[in-house]
N, C-alpha and C positions, 0 to 999 in steps of 0.2 A: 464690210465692203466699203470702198472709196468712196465718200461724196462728190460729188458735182455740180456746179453749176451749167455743165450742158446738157440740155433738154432733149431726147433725143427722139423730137416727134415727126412725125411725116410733116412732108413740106406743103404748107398751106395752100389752100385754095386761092384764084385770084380773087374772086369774090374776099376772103375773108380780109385779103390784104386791103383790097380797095377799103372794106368796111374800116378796118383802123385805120387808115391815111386822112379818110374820111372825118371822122370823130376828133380826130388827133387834130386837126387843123380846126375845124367847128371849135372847138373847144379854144383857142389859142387867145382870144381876144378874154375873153372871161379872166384866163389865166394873169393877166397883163393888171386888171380891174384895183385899185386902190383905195378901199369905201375908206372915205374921208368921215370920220365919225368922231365927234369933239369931247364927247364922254367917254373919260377914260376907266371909267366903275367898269367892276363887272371885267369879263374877257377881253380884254384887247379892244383894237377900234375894227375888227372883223367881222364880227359875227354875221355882217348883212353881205359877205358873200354866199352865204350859203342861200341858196336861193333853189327853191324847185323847179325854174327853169332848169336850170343846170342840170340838176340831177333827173328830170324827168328825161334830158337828150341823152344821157348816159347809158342812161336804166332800158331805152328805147334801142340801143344796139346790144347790151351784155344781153337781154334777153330775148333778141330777135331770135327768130330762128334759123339764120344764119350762123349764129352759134352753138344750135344745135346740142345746147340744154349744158354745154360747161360739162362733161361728165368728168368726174378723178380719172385721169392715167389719160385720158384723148388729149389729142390735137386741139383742141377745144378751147380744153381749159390750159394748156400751154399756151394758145394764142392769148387769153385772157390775163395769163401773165403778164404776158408781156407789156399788156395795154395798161396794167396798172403800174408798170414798171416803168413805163415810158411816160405816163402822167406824174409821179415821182418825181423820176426824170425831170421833167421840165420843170416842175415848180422849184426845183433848185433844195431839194432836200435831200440830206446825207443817207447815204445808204445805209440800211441796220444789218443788213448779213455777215456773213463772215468775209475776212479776207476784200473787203468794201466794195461788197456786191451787194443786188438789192434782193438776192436771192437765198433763202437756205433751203438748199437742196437736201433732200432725205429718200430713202431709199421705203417703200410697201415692199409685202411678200404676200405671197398668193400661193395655195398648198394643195399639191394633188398627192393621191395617194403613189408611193413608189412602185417600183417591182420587185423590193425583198420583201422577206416576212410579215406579213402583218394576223397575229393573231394571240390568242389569250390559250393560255394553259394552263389546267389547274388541277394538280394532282393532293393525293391525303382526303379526302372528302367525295361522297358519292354525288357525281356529275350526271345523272342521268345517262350513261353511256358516251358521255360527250366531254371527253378531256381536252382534245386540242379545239377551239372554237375559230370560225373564220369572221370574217369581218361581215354582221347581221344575224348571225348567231350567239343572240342576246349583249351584242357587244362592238362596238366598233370605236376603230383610232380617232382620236380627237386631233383637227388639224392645224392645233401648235404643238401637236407631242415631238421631241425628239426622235431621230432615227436611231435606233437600235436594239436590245433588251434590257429588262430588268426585271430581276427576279426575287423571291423573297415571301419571308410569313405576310400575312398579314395584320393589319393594326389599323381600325377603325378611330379618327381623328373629327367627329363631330364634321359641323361645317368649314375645317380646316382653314379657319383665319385664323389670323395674330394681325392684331390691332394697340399696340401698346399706348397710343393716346386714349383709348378708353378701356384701360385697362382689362383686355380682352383675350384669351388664349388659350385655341381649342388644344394645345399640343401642352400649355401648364409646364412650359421648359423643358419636357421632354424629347430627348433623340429618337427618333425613328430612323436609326443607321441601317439601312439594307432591308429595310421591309419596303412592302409595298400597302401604301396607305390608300383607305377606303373612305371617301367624305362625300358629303349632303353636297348636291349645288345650292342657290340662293344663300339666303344668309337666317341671322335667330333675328326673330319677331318679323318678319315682313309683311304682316299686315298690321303690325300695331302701329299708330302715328306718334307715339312717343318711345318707340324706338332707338336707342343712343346711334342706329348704325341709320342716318336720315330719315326717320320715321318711314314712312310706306311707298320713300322715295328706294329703289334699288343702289346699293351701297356700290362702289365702287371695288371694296374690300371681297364681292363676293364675286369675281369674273374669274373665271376656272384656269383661264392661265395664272392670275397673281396665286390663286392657291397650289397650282404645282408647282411654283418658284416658292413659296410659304413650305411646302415641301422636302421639296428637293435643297433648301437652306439647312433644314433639319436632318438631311441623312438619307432621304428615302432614295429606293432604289426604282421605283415607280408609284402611278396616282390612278387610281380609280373614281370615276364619278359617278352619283346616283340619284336619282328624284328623292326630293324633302318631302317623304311619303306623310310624313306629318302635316302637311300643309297644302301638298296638292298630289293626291293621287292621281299614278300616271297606268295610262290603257295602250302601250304605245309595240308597235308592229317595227320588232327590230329590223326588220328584211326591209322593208320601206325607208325608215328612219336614215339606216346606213347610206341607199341609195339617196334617198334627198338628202344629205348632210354632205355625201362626195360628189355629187350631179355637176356634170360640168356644164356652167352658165355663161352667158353674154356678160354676164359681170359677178365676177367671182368673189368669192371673202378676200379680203383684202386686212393686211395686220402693220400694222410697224416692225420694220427688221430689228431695231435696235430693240425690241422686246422680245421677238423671238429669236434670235442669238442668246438671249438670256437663258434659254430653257432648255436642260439638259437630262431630261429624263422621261422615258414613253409614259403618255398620258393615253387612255381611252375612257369610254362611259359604258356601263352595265347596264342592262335591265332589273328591276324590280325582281323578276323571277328569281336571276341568278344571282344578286347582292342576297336575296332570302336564303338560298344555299350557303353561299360562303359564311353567315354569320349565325347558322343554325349550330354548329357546335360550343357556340358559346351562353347557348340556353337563352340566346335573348331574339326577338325581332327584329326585323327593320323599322315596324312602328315603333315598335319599344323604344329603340334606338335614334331614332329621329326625333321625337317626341323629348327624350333626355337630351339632345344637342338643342334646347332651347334655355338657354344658359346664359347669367348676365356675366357672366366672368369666362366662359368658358368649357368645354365637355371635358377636357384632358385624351390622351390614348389610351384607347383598351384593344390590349391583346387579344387577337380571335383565335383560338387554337385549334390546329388542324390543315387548313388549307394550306398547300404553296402553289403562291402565284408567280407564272410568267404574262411578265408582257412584251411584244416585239412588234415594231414600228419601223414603217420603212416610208417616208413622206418627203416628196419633193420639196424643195419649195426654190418658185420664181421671184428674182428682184425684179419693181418696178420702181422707176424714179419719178420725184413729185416733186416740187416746194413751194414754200412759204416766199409773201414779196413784203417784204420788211423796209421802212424806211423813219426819218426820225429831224424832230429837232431839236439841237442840241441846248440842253439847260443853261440862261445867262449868269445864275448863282454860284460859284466855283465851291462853295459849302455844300450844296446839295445837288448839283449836275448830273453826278451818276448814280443819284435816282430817279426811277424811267416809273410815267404813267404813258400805261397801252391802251390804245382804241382799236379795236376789230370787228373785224367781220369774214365770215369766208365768201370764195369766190364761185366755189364747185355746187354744181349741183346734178341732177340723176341722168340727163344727157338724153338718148331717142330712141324708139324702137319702132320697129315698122307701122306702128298707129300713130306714131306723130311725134312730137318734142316735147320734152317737159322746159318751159322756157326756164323758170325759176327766175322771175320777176320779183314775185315779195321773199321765195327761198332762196337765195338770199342776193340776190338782185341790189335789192331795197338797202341792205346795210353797208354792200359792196361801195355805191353810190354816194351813200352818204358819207363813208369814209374819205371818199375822194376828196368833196365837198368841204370835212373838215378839217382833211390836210391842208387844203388850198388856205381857208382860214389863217388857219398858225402859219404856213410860210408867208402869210401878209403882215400879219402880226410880227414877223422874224424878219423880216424887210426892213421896217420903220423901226427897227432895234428896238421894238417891245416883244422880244421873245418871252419863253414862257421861263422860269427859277431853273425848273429840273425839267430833265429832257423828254418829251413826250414819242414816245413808238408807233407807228402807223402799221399794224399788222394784218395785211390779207392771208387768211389760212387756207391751206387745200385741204381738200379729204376730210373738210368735215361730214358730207355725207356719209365715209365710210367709215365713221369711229370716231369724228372729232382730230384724224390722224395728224393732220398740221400742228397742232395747235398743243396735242400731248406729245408730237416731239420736240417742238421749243421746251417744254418743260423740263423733257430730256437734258436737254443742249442749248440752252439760253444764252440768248446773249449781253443780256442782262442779269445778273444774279438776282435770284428770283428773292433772296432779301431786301437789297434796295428797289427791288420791282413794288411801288407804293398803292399799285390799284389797277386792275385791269374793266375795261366798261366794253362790251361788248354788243353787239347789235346784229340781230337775226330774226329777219321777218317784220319789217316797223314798216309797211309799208300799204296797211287792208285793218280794216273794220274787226275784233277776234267774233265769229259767227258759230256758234253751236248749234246745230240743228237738235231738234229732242230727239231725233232717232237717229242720231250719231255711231250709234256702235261703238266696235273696240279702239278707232282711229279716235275719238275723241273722249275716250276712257278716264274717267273722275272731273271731269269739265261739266259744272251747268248749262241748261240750256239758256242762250242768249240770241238776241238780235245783233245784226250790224248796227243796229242804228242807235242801240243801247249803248255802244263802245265808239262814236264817233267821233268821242276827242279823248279815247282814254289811251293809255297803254299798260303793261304786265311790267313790275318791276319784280326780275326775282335776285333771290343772293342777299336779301335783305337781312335775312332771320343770321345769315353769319356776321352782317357788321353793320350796327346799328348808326357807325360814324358815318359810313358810306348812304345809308338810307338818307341821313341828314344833309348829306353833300346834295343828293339828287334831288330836295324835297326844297332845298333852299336856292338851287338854281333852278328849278321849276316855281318857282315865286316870280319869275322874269317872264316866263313862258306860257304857262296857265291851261298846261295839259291836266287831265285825268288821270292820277297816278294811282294805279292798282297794286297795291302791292298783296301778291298773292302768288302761289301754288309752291312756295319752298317745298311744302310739304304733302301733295299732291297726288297720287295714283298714275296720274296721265305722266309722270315722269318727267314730267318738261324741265325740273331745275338740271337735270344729267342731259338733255340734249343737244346744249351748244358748249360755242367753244369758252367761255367762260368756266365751266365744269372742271376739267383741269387743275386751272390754275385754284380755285377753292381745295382742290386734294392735296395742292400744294404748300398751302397754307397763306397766301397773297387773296385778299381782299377783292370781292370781282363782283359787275352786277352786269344783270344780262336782263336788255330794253329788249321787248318783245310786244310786236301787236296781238298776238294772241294766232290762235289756228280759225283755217276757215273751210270750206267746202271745197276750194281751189287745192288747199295744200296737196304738195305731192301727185298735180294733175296738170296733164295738158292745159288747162284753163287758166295757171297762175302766170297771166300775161302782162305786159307793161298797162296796158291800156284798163287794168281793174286798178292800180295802184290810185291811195286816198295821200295825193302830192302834196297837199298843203300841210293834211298832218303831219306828216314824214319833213318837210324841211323846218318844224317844229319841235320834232322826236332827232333829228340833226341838229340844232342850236341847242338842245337841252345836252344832249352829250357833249356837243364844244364846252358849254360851261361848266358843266361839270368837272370834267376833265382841266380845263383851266380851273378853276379853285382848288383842285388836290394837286395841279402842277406848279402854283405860287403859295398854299396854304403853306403857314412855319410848320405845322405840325401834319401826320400822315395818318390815315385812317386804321382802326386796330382790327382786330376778330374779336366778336365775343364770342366764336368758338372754333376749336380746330375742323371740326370735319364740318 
């Protein structure tokens, strides 16, 4: 489908417009500001723009509730666009989008079940009387499957990844032309922390659409999925399951279209019961069978013999448009100009529901702000013809609450080649004290119990464990600054190195670290307001990123991986 840069959101409140006319002007004298600073070491003569005044008046409309929580796909967060687009704007920086816009528009999809077929058949094998299955009858479509059928033996494929940088591969180069394969969801070792697939961080490698495209590369005519009964027994009520997996919600799954365009073959998931059928004539279990896909190289295919499987799928799906607000200064080094260091942060956050607004002040409010802040910076620095060597990228992403989605389609569709792209520094949440409560629960899963006040000048540096050069950039511009640097949870349970937008660009193989105050009791709550924000930190946790970023945008040399994934 066409991209666009036009938005095509309902037309704004007047309230909302006054609020940005409002701001836009507040702001305007700041904008003008020339900190006259005689030392030229270190970043520029800027850094003393960034001031938490500034960012505290920012942070005090993106999270009012007048904005009404920023959600992906509202009016909201379109209006929020714009405002950063318009801050851009004025500060006289070039636009990064396409076609020299400050926007890259991309299209979400969102997946209802159709009105053809949707159902599993399974003849050669005794089904308990039950050859054609409906959708909750041990089995329902998965919804990024393809619309149509596919039919075929079957061929059991491990946890059906292919991973060739760590030499990994459940298929061991074989075709699966026209069967329909049957794989493990998660991935091999997921609770070991020396894991080659991120230790006991969830692999990226293991998200059930990249294995039906891992699939359907190989031949297959369709993909089943089933619980890694080896590692977590599942007790699960297929009739329920279907219903909550197809429920239609106030905010629905949302995917990237340019991923599902990619996928051309019916996908569903089985139950335990029925995966134990199907692979009963092969004399082995499902545990058996699970238990041998933990594999450092690999399970290979084994032929199941007996069954033939159909699958047929019939799945809408709706586009929705989103984008990215991209803007940039350009590099004064003509040796190395088109290479781009990125700063971000996203815009979006979970929006409001009849009990109130989730403002999303520290989520991500906080990073949004500080962006602004160190944009301002460099176009002052780029005024007094002390720009930066190579060209630095100003990226607000959307949809990262629903996937990180912004942020994996630049990686998509760059517009910078993600080769000379020399480092991305990312900022999500720098904005609150990290608070663990001891009876945290699952929301603060593999996290110690801590105080606010124990982290009151610290912050989370993670992305460390992939580039040691990068650790050294942040650790030696933190020599100027004299924060608390934590470096910790690469390898973590709570998942947090996969939850921003930095993640990505690491699968990419581009260099990236992701500044995080850590999570709090607020997170994810009506309560994460402007007025809880720790301001001083935060325009401290902003000048470390400015310099940072300046050092890897004038260093001769550019930071490496010490490892792919």
């Amino acid at each position: 489908m066409k991209q666009t840069d036009d938005f095509p959101a309902a037309r704004p409140r007047r309230s909302h417009l006054l609020l940005v006319l409002f701001v836009l002007a507040a702001g305007s004298a700041a904008c003008s500001l020339m900190v006259d600073t005689p030392d030229r070491e270190g970043p520029g003569f800027s850094v003393d723009s960034i001031r938490q005044e500034d960012m505290r008046a920012d942070l005090f409309f993106l999270a009012s509730d007048a904005m009404n929580g920023r959600a992906a796909t509202s009016r909201d967060v379109a209006i929020t666009s714009e405002f950063i687009k318009a801050r851009f704007q004025r500060l006289g920086l070039i636009p990064g989008g396409p076609e020299n816009s400050y926007f890259q528009a991309f299209n979400l999809v969102s997946a209802t079940l159709g009105d053809g077929d949707n159902s599993l058949v399974i003849d050669g094998i005794d089904t308990g009387g039950l050859r054609r299955r409906s959708i909750g009858e041990d089995y329902y479509t998965l919804n990024f499957s393809a619309s149509g059928s596919g039919s075929g033996e079957l061929a059991y494929a491990g946890f059906g990844i292919v991973e060739p940088r760590l030499g990994y591969d459940d298929y061991q180069g074989e075709s699966v032309e026209g069967k329909i394969v049957l794989v493990l969801d998660r991935e091999p070792g997921v609770t070991d922390p020396a894991s080659p697939f991120d230790g006991v961080v969830t692999a990226e490698q293991s998200r059930d659409w990249r294995k039906a495209l891992v699939a359907q590369e190989r031949g297959a005519a369709g993909i089943l999925f089933v619980s890694d009964v080896h590692n977590r027994p599942e007790n699960t009520d297929y009739t329920s399951a279907a219903e909550n997996y197809w429920r239609v919600s106030q905010r629905p799954r949302v995917t990237l279209e340019t991923w599902m365009d990619k996928i051309e073959i019916p996908a569903a998931r089985v139950s335990v019961q029925l995966a134990e059928r199907l692979v009963a004539e092969s004399g082995q279990t499902l545990e058996h069978l699970s238990a041998g896909a933990e594999s450092e190289s690999g399970h290979g295919v084994l032929a199941i013999p007996g069954p033939k499987v159909q699958i047929n799928a019939s799945v809408n799906r709706q586009a929705i448009p989103a984008r990215n607000v991209l803007a940039m200064v350009e590099g004064s080094d003509p040796d190395v100009a088109d290479e781009v260091v990125i700063i971000c942060a996203h815009f979006d956050h979970d929006g409001a529901n009849e009990q109130g607004v989730f403002n999303g002040a520290d989520d991500d409010g906080s990073g949004t702000v500080a962006l602004l802040d160190i944009a301002e910076a460099y176009a002052l620095a780029a005024a007094r013809g002390e720009g930066p060597r190579r060209t630095v990228l100003f990226a607000a992403w959307d949809a990262e609450e629903r996937g990180l989605l912004g942020a994996w389609y630049y990686t998509e569709v760059p517009t910078f080649s993600l080769g000379s792209t020399v480092a991305v520094l990312n900022m999500d949440m720098i904005g609150r004290n990290e608070e663990v409560p001891a009876d945290g629960g699952n929301r603060f899963r593999g996290l110690e119990p801590q105080t606010a006040e124990s982290n009151a000048n610290a912050i989370n540096i993670m992305g460390y464990s992939h580039s040691s050069d990068l650790r050294d950039e942040v650790s030696e511009a933190n020599s100027q600054i004299g924060l608390e640097l934590k470096f910790r949870y690469d390898n973590n349970s709570s998942n947090l190195l996969r939850r921003s937008d930095h993640w990505p660009f690491l699968q990419v193989g581009v260099p990236a670290t992701f500044f995080h105050t850590g999570l709090h009791p607020d997170y994810h709550r009506f309560s994460d307001t402007p007025d809880r924000i720790n301001y001083p930190k935060m325009e401290k946790i902003a000048r470390l990123v400015y310099m940072t970023s300046w050092s890897l945008a004038n260093d001769d040399g550019r930071p490496s991986l010490d490892r792919d994934l």
